[in-house]
C-alpha positions, 0 to 999 in steps of 0.5 A: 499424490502425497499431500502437501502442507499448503492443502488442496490448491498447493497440491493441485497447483504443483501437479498443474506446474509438473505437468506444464513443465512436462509438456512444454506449454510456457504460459501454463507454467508462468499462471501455476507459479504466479498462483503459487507465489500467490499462495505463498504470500497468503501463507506468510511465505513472502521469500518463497512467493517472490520466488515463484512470482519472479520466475513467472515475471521472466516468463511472461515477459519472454513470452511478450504476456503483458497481461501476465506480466502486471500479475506477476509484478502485482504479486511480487509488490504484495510479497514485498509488503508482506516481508516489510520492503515497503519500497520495493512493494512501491516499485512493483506496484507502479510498474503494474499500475503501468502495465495491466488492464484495468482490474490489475491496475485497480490491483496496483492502486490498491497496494501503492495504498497499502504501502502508502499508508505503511509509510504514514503517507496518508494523503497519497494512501487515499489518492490511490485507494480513490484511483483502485475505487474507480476502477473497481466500480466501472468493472463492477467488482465486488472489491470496490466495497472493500476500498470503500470500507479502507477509505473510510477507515483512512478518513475516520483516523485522520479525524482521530489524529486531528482530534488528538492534536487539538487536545493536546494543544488545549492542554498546552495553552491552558499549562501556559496560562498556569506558569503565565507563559504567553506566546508574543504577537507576531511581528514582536518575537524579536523584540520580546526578551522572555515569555515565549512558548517552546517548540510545541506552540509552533507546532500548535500554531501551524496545525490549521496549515496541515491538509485537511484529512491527511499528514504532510507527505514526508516521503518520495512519490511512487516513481521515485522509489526504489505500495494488511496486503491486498489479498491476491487470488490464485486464480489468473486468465479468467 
């Protein structure tokens, strides 16, 4: 067989779909195309992937596969981040998070965090990288290192951000001690006729109100959407 572009496992992944196709066996056909889809996505080919793995959706759940059917959705989530439809990768994620054993939900909890985190949730980003951690490490997987290193990424960022902000507002108080602007005490703001700070001294104000380690949330819940990508294998059924 000539070989294709994608190397060894895309040669043997299409001869494993012919065959499959050829003898009639559906789930066989539904595992190669979720693969492929899987490979597509590694490739950044994330149009064809949600090609193969909408295919392989339809299958198994004509089929009654629920096993099968949070891989699939898993892996149109992660082609969804990859082409930069964060919302859509929410919605894949989340039906997956509601439908696999325990490894694919860890899966779909660790691509709502990617998506999260796209989108700047940072709270939520670590509320299901801390849901995909547990779950790895009661099943023992080698993954649960890798959330773990995320997680410790996502907290020595938030430290960065908060660090940030603090100078910044040092800067700010000092630039109004220098122009002698000062804020009025509170309970005197509408009394005062002048000498009031400008908007960035509210925002300074109220630093110590935002959560610990995380920005407010400025966007919806998983649910309520329309999750670098988490790396699906190519290999299913184990």
């Amino acid at each position: 067989m000539r070989s294709s572009p994608y190397g060894p496992a895309g040669d043997h992944l299409q001869h494993a779909l012919i065959l499959f196709r050829h003898l009639g066996n559906r789930t066989g056909e539904a595992w190669a195309l979720d693969s492929l889809g899987a490979l597509y996505t590694r490739l950044g080919q994330p149009g064809r992937a949600t090609e193969h793995h909408q295919q392989a959706l339809t299958i198994f759940r004509e089929t009654g596969d629920r096993f099968g059917e949070a891989w699939a959705l898993n892996g149109l989530g992660e082609a969804a981040h990859t082409a930069g439809r964060v919302a859509d990768a929410l919605t894949h994620h989340t039906a997956a998070a509601d439908n696999g054993d325990r490894d694919e939900r860890a899966r779909a909890h660790t691509g709502l965090g990617h998506a999260h985190h796209t989108l700047g949730n940072h709270t939520l980003a670590r509320h299901h990288y801390q849901h995909a951690l547990a779950l790895y490490t009661d099943l023992d997987l080698p993954e649960a290192d890798r959330i773990r290193t995320l997680l410790a990424a996502l907290d020595n960022s938030g430290a960065e951000r908060r660090e940030h902000h603090a100078d910044e507002c040092v800067d700010r108080s000092d630039e109004q001690v220098r122009r002698g602007v000062h804020r009025p005490l509170p309970g005197l703001e509408h009394e005062s006729g002048g000498g009031q700070g400008d908007d960035g001294d509210e925002a300074c104000g109220q630093a110590d109100q935002a959560e610990p380690g995380g920005e407010q949330d400025r966007h919806p819940q998983p649910g309520q959407d329309q999750a670098a990508v988490g790396g699906a294998g190519v290999q299913h059924g184990e």
